[in-house]
N, C-alpha and C positions, 0 to 999 in steps of 0.2 A: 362318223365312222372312222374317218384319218385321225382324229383325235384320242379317238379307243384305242386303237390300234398303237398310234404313238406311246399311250400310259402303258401300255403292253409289252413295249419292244423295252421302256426306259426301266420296267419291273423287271422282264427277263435280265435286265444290266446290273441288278443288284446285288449285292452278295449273298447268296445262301448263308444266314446266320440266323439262329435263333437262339436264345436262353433259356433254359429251362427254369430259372428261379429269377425273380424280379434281383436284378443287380445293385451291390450295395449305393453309395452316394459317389458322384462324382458334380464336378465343376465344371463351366463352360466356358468358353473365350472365343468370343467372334471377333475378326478382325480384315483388314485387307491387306495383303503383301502384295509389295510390289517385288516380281523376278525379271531377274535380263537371262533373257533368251534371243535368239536368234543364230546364223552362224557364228557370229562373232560375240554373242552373248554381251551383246550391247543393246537390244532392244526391252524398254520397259513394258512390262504387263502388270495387273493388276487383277489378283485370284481371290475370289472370296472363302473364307477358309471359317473352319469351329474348330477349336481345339478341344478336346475332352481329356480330361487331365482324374485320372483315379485319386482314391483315399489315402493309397500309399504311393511316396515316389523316393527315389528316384525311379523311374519303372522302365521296360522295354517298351517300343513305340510300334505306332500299327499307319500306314500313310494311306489309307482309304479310298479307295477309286472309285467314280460311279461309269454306271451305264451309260452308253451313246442318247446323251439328249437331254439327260437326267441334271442333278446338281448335287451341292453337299446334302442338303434335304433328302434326297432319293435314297441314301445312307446312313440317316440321323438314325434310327434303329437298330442299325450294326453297330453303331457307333457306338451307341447308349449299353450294348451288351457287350462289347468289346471294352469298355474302360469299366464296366463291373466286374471282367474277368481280373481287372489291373494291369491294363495297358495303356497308355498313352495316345490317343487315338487325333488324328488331323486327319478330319476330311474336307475337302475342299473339292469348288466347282473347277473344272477343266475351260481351259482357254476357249472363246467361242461360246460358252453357255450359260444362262441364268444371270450373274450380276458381276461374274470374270470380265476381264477386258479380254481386248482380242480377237483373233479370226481362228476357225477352225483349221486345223489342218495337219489332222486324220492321226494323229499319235507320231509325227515327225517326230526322230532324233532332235532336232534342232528346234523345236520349240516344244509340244507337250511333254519329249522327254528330258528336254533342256528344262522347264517348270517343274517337274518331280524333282530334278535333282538341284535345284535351289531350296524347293522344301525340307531336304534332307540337309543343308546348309542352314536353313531355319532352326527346325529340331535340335540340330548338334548343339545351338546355342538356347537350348531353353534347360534352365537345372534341373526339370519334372520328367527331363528324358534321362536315360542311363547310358551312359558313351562305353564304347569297348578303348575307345584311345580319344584325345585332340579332336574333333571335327567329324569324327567318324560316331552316327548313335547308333544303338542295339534296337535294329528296325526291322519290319516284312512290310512287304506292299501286297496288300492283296485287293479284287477285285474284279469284278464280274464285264463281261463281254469286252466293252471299249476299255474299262478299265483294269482289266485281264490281262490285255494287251500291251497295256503299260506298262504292269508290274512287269512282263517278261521282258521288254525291251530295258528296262530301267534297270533290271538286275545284267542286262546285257553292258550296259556304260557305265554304271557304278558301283563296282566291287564293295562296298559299304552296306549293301542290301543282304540283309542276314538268311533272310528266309520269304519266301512268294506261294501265295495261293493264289492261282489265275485259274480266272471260272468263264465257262462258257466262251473261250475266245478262240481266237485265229490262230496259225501258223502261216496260210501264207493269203493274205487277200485278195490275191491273184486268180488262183486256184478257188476261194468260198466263192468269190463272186462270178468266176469263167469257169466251174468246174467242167472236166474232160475225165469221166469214169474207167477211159481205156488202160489197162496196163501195159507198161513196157518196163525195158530193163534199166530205164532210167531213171533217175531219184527224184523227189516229190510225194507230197503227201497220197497220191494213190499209186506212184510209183507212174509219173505220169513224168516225158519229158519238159524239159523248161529250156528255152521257153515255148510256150504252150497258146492254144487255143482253142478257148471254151466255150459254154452256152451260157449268155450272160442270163444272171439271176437278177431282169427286168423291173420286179416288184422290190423286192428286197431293197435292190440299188435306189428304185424312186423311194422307197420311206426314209430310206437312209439319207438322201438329200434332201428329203422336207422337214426332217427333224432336226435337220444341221443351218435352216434356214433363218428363221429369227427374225430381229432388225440390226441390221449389219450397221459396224463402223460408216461407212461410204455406201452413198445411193445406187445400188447396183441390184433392182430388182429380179435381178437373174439368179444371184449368188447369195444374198442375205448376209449372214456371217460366215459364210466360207471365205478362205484364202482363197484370189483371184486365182494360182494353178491350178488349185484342186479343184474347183470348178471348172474350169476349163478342160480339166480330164474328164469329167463326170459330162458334160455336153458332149466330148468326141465320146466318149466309149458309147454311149444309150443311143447316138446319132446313127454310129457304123454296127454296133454288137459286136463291136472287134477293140482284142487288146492290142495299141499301140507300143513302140518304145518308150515314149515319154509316160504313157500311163503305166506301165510293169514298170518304171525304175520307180516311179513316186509308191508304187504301191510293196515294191519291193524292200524299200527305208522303214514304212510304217508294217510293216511284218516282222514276228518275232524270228522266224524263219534266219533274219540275217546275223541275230546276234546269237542263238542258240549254243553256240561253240564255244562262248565266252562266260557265260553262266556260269557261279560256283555256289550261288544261295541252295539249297533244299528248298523242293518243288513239290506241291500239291498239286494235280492238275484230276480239275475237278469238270468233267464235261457231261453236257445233258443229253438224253436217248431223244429227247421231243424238238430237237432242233434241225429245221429247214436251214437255216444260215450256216452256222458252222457246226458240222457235222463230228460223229466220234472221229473221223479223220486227217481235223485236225488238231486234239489232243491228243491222237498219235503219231502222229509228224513229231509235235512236240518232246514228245518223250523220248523217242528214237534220235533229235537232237542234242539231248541234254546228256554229255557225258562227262563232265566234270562235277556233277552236285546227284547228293540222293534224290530220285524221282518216284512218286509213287501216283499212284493211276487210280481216280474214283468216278463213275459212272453214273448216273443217279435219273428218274424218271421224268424230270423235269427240262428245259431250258429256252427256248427262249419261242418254242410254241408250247409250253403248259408249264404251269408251277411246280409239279410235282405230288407227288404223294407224302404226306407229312411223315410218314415211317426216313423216306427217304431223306426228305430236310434234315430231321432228326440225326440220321448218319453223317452227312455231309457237316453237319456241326459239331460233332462228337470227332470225325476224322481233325476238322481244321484245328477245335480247341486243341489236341494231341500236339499236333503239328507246332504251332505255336510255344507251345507250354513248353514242348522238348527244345525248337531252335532257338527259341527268344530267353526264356526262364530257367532253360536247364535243369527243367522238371522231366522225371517219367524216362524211361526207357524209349532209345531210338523208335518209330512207328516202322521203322523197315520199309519195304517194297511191295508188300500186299496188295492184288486187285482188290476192289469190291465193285458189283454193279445191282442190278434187278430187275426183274421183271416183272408187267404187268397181266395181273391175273384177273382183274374186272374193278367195277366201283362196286364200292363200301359203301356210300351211304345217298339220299337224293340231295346234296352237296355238291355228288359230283365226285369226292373225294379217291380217288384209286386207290384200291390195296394193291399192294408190290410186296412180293418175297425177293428182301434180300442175301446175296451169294459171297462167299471171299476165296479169293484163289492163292496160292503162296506167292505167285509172282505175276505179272502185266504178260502174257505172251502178244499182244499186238493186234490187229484187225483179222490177221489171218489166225488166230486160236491155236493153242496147244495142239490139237488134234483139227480131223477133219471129219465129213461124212458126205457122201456123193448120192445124189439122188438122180436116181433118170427122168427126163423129159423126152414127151413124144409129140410129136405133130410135123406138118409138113411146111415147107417155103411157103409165104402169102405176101402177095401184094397189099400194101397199103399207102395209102394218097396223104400229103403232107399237103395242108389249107395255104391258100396265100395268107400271106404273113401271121399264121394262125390260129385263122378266125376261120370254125370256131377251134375250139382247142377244149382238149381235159383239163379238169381240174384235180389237181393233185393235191397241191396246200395253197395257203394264203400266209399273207404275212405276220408272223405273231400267233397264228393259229393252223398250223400243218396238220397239231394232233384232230383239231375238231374235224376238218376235210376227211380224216383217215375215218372217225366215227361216222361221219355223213355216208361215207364209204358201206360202213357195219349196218346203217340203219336201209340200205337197196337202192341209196343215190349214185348213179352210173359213175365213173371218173373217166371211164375211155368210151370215145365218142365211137358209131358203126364207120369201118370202113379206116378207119384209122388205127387202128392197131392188130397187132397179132397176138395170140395166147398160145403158151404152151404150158401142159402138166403133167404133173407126176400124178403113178398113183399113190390109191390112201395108204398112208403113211401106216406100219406094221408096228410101229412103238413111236413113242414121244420124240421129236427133234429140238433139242436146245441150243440155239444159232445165238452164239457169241461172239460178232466180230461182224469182219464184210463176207458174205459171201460173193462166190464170183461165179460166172457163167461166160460160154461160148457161143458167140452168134456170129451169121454171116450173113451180109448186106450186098443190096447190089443199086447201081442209082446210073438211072441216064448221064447224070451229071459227072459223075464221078464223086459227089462229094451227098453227105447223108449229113440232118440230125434228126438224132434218136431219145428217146428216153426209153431206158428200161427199169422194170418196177416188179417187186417180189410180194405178191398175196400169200395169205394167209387164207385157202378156202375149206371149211369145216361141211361134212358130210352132207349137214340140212344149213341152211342159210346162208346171208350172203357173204362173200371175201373181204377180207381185210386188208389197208395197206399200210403196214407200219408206221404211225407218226406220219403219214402222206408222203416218206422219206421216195426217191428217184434219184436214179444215177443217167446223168446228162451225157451223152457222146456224140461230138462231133468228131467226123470221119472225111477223108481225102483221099485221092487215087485208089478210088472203088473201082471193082468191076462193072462192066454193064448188064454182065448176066451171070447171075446166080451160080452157075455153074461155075463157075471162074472165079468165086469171089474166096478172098482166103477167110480163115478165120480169125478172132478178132476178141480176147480177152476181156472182159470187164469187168469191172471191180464194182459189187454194187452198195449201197448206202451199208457203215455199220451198223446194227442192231443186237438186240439183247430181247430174245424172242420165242417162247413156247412155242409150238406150232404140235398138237395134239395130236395122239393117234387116230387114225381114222383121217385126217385132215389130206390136203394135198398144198404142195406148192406151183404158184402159178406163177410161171416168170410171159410178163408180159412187154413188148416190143412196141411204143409209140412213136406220132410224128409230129404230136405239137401238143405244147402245156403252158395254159397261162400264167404263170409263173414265171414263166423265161422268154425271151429271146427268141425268137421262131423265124425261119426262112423268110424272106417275101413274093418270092417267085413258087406257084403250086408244082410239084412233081408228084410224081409215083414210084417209091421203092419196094425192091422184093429183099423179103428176108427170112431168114429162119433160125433157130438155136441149133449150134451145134456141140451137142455134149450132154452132159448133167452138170446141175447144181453144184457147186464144194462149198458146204457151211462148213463152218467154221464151227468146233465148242468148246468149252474149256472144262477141265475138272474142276472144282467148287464145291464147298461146303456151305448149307446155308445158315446164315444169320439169325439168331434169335430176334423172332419179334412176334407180333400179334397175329400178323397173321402166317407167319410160318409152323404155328402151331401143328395144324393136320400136317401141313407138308415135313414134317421131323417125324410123325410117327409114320409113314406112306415109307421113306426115304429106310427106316430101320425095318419097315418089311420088304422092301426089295434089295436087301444084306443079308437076309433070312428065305428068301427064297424058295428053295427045299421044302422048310419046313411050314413054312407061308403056304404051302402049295398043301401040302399033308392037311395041315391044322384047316383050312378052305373047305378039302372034301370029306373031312369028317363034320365041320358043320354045315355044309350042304345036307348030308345024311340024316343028322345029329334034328335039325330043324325043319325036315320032311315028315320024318316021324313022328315031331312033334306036334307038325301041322295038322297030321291026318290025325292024333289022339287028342286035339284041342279042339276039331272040328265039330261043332253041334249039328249034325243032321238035319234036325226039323229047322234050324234057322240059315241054312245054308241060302234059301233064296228072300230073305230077310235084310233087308239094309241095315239097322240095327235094332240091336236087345239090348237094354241096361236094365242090370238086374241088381238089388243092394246096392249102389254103389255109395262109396263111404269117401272121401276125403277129410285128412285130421295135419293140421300143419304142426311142428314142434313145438308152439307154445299153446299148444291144445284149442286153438280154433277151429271147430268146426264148421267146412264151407258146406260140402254136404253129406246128407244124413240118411243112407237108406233111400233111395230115388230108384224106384223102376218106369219104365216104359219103353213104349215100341213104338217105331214109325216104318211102315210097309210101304210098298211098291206103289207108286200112285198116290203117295200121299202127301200134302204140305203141310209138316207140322210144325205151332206155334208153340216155342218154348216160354212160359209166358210168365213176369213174375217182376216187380220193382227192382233197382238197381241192390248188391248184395243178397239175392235169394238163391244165387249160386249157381247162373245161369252160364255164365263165363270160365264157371269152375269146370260144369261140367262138358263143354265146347272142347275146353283145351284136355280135357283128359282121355274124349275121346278121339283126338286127334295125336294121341301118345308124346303130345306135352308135359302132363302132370302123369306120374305114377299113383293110382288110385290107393289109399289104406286098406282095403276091404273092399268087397262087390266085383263086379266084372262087364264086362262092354264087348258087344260080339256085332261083328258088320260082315253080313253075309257069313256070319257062324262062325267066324274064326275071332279069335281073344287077340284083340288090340291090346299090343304094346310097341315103344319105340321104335322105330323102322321097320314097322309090319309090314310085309307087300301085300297086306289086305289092305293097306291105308291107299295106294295106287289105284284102287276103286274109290276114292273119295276127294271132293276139292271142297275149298275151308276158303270164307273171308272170315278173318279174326284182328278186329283190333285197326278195323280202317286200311284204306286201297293205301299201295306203297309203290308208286307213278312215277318214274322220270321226267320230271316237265320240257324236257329237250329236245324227245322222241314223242311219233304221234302214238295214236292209241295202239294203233294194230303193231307196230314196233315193239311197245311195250307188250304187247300180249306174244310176238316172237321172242323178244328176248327173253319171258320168260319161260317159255316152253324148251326153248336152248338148254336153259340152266337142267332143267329137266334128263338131261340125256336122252331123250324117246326121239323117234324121227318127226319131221315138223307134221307129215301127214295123218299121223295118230292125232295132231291137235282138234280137228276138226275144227277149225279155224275159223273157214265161211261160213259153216252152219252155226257155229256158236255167234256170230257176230247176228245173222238174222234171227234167232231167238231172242238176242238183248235188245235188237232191234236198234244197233249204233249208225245203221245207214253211212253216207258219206263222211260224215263227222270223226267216223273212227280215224282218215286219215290225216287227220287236223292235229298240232301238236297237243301236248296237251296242258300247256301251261297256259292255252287255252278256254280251257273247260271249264263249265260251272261246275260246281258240290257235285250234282246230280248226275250229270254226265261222266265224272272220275268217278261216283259209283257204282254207276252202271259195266262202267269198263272194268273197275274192280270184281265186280260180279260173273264180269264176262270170262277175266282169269280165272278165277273158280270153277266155271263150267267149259275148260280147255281140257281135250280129250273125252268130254259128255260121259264124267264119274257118275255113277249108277248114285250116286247120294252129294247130296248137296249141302254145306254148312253152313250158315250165314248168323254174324254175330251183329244184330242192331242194323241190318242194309238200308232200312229206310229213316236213318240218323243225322237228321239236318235236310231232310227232305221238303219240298210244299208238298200240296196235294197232290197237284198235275202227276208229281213226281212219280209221289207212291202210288198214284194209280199205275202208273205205268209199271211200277215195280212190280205191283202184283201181278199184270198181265203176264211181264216176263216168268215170273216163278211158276205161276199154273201154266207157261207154256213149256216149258222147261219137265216139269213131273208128267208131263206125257209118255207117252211107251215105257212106262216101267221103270221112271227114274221116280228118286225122292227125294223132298226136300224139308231139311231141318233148321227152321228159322225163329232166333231169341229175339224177345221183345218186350220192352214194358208198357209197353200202350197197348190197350185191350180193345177200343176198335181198330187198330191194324191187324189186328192178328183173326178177331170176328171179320174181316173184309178180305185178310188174304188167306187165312189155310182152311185146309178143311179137317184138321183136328186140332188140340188144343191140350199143354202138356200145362199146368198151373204149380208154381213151386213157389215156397215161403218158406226164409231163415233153411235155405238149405233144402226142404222138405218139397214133395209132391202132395198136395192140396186138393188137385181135382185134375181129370183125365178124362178125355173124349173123343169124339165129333164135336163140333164146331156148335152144329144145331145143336146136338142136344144137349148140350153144355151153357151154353150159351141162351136156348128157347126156354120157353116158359113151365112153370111147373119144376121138375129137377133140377133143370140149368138154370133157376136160381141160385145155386148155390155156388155158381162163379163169382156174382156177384157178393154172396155173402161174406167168401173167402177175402173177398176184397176187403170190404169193409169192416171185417173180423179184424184182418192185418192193419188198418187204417186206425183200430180200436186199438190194439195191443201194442204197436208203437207208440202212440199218445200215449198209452199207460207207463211205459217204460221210458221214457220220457220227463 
């Protein structure tokens, strides 16, 4: 598991780059340099380094950083797409890792940033690089977490640095790892005084010293390859949960935070929404530091708890190439100061994959947004009990994976334990809230001790199902000279995690007050505080326009009818009207309590295919009909057309008397498997059968949920994941979708397709248990004992056509219902002939 997680933290460290076209040829050069570093830049090291050197040179150069733990390898594919853009690319291991000499220690000026900048001493003298003068080459450092970190401290000490893209990293590491969510008037990335005292981030800090661990220079199995201080700060801090002097100055050196002022390269500062480590607050420290160079601010759905959403990679590579092209090449027009970020609006595909609409704003307003919007919160003081030393404790995130906890969250796994936290909400939301930034909220605490720690955490609770907590993001606060009671206790600001966050109408927000998370740092002595919110919410939003992409699609035409308004409003209740009347003159009477009629129907494709050809019949109340007929007889044609998939050429299709077409609300009386179960293997069964009832809009208790589950007969298994499941059991839950909210008709394309017997026995039972009180069910088949075993009529098509129609029996028995048979073997003939 430390291992995954490790690959995980050293992926999060990588650069967001990708190429859209295989990159032309370039050449490589492995090599080892030896750099002096130390204070006195007399200590030798030895870095393992590639050089990548493009088709044309002399060129501008790119000095490659990897993630904490990583190596030049961790990089080789930036690399690879970076010198096919025509850059100059040296990526090299960092001192302390993989085949570097040396000890860790943690992005010092004096050594990792004393090694950057002998690199840059390297470079100057290679003639494949392009010098602006003597000694000085035409370079960016760019570089994801640890190596983020670098780039901005390095553009801090050497003016020579053209242009940086720092991803995913710090401003103050004081603050990521002791974060204090309180605001004051004092400056710090949450506007937190310094120096400060936090809730150390326990988990994070242990991955972060086992991946720094290795086999050290010197037999020191405490330290591995760390420098002996910086471990020595790492045993006091995890020892006390307290930042010393010695530990804030060492951590104060290796923070960009101290060089910021000095900066003149042009900044990209590319930071992830899915990150438990460092948070959007602090790529906005940063930006708020940087006044002597163009900054410009991009947000993106990934970082260093999720990859992202590939629409998003996409941007973040499109923003860097600009970036690049203009500071390095003196290609293209300034990029300016434009925000861009996005949000997540579900998964795309069983990958996993998130779709995200992204946004651009004309300029960065900061954590706290352009604008604001105040939401009330209601409830009263409650007591809550803080565990000795945190056991047990909520789960919020874990390391490398904050986003999955936040999902564990979605799928009805608790995160705050009884007795330990407080809840307060708003009500449902009257229009949409889009929360760009930190919001912040008012609480007041009260503690025997005088002293509190808190987490507070901002859900996302949607009408019917469970709350969400963004990315498992929390805002840490430790607190001092509290009152002992309530009444007395003043109030107390908090700034809480930045986000980029939907929160739907109808929805509420639930700001919740805990007293211990395993993630951090937790009291060791048990108490009891009293607390409560005092105030409303202030989200933050921003104005934005959104980004072309796939799936902004609906959201562009949605966005131009609420600019239109007015007449959105007119043009509504004239087809409200417009499609009453046409309900009630398309209604057929006699078929009104009729599942369905097909009557003619024709399907003819444009190059004159005909799938089918004049097809009637009926399937009534009580009945399970087998649509029956070999693969191409046009069994699937006619599934999806009656489910206002296909627009029919000719003929007509009536369910419950009303003429199916595209988003009928007669189709709301009908559920469809077509084309195989489409299952999240992440979530259990019955998860999946919520989430997809969600999608639905309808409330969760229309699903009739229990009872569909004891018709499929999924027993305890339903709440088993379902990656799982055999064949049989993912169809059955597939099936089980289908019959969520108990549609008066039933459609199933092939259900017992990869089945054994056992299976379909059972399948059937479900189906005739299911067409009980007055439902129906229509089910395609080409095997002719399943359909003799499970319906009790029988619709027979070939080349399109209907063949034979009945009852089962008498289709099927002897004397007339021979001529199922014969149909069969007619077709068995006439294919051989054509043939």
């Amino acid at each position: 598991m430390i291992t995954a997680i490790v690959l995980l933290l050293v992926a999060g460290g990588g650069v967001v780059w990708q190429a859209v076209t295989a990159p032309p040829g370039h050449t490589t050069e492995d090599a080892r340099l030896t750099v002096l570093s130390g204070p006195g830049r007399d200590e030798p090291v030895e870095l393992d380094t590639t050089l990548y050197v493009p088709a044309s040179t002399p060129a501008p150069a790119v000095l490659l950083a990897h993630g904490f733990g990583g190596t030049k390898d961790s990089v080789r594919e930036s690399a690879e797409k970076l010198a096919g853009q025509g850059y100059v690319v040296l990526a090299y291991t960092a001192r302390g890792f993989g085949n570097s000499g040396g000890e860790v220690h943690l992005n010092q000026p004096d050594y990792e940033v004393n090694d950057a900048r002998a690199l840059l001493d390297w470079l100057s003298r290679r003639s494949e690089v392009e010098l602006d003068r003597a000694g000085d080459p035409r370079v960016a450092a760019v570089g994801g977490s640890y190596g983020g970190a670098l780039s901005l401290l390095l553009a801090g000490y050497d003016q020579r640095v053209d242009a940086i893209v720092p991803q995913i990293t710090w401003n103050d590491l004081a603050a990521s790892l002791f974060p204090n969510n309180v605001v004051t008037d004092d400056p710090g990335p949450f506007g937190v005084g310094e120096p400060h005292q936090g809730v150390l981030k326990k988990s994070w800090a242990g991955l972060f010293f086992a991946t720094g661990m290795g086999r050290g220079p010197t037999p020191n199995p405490a330290c591995g390859r760390w420098a002996a201080d910086i471990c020595a700060v790492y045993q006091r801090i995890v020892a006390s949960g307290e930042l010393d002097d010695e530990a804030r100055a060492v951590m104060a050196k290796a923070s960009p935070k101290s060089v910021l002022d000095r900066i003149s390269a042009p900044t990209l500062l590319v930071q992830g929404e899915a990150d438990t480590l460092f948070g959007l607050d602090q790529a906005d420290a940063n930006a708020r530091g940087i006044t002597g160079a163009p900054v410009r601010v991009a947000w993106y759905s990934g970082g260093h708890d999720a990859q992202g959403a590939e629409a998003d990679r996409n941007r973040v590579e499109l923003l860097t190439g600009q970036w690049l092209a203009h500071y390095l090449k003196k290609e293209g027009d300034a990029p300016g100061g434009s925000f861009t970020y996005s949000t997540v609006t579900g998964i795309r595909n069983q990958q996993l994959d998130m779709s995200t609409l992204g946004y651009k704003a004309d300029s960065y307003s900061g954590l706290s947004g352009a604008s604001s919007q105040k939401v009330d919160l209601a409830g009263r003081p409650q007591a809550i009990a803080s565990p000795p030393n945190g056991t047990p404790a909520a789960i919020s995130s874990l390391p490398s994976l904050g986003s999955l906890a936040s999902l564990a969250g979605s799928a009805g796994v608790g995160l705050d334990l009884p007795g330990q936290f407080a809840a307060y909400e708003s009500e449902p939301l009257s229009a949409p809230l889009e929360i760009t930034g930190a919001p912040t909220v008012r609480i007041k605490a009260a503690s025997p001790t005088g002293e509190a720690t808190l987490f507070v955490k901002l859900y996302d609770v949607p009408d019917n199902g469970n709350p969400t907590l963004p990315n498992g993001l929390i805002a840490p606060v430790k607190l001092t000279g509290l009152a002992t009671d309530i009444a007395q206790a003043q109030p107390i600001e908090v700034r809480l995690p930045g986000i980029a966050q939907r929160f739907d109408a109808g929805h509420r927000l639930r700001v919740v007050i805990a007293t211990a998370d395993q993630a951090y740092a937790n009291p060791v002595e048990p108490v009891t505080y009293t607390v409560v919110v005092d105030g409303p919410v202030t989200a933050p939003t921003v104005t934005a326009s959104l980004l072309p992409s796939e799936d902004a699609i609906w959201q562009i035409a949605l966005v131009v009818v609420l600019v239109a308004i007015p007449a959105g409003i007119l043009i509504a209740w004239l087809t409200v009207r417009y499609r009453a009347r046409r309900r009630v003159r398309n209604l057929v009477e006699a078929d009104a309590e009729t599942p369905l009629v097909v009557a003619g129907l024709r399907k003819t494709y444009k190059d004159g295919f005909v799938a089918v050809d004049g097809v009637d019949f009926r399937v009534e109340r009580g009945q399970v009909v087998g649509l029956l007929g070999p693969n191409g007889a046009g069994k699937t044609t006619t599934l999806r057309t009656l489910m206002g998939l296909l627009q029919p050429t000719s003929g007509s299709l009536t369910v419950f008397g009303h003429q199916v077409t595209p988003g009928a609300p007669v189709l709301s009386r009908l559920g469809a498997l077509v084309e195989g179960p489409g299952l999240l293997p992440h979530l259990s069964g019955v998860d999946n059968l919520r989430l997809f009832w969600r999608a639905t809009g309808r409330p969760i208790e229309e699903a009739h949920l229990d009872e569909v589950i004891k018709i499929a007969d999924l027993g305890e298994r339903i709440h088993r994941k379902v990656r799982t499941y055999s064949h049989g059991m993912k169809q059955r839950v597939a099936i089980a979708q289908a019959m969520l909210g108990l549609p008066e008709l039933l459609v199933l394309d092939e259900p017992t397709d990869g089945l054994d017997p056992p299976q379909i026995a059972e399948m059937r039972r479900v189906l005739h248990e299911y067409a009980r009180d007055g439902r129906a069910v229509l089910v395609s088949s080409h095997l002719l004992a399943e359909v003799e075993q499970t319906c009790t009529h029988v619709v027979v098509m070939s080349r399109g056509r209907v063949v034979g129609a009945g009852e089962v029996a008498d289709v099927i028995g002897t004397g007339t219902g021979a001529r199922l048979e014969d149909a069969f073997l007619n077709l068995v003939e006439n294919v051989g002939k054509d043939s």
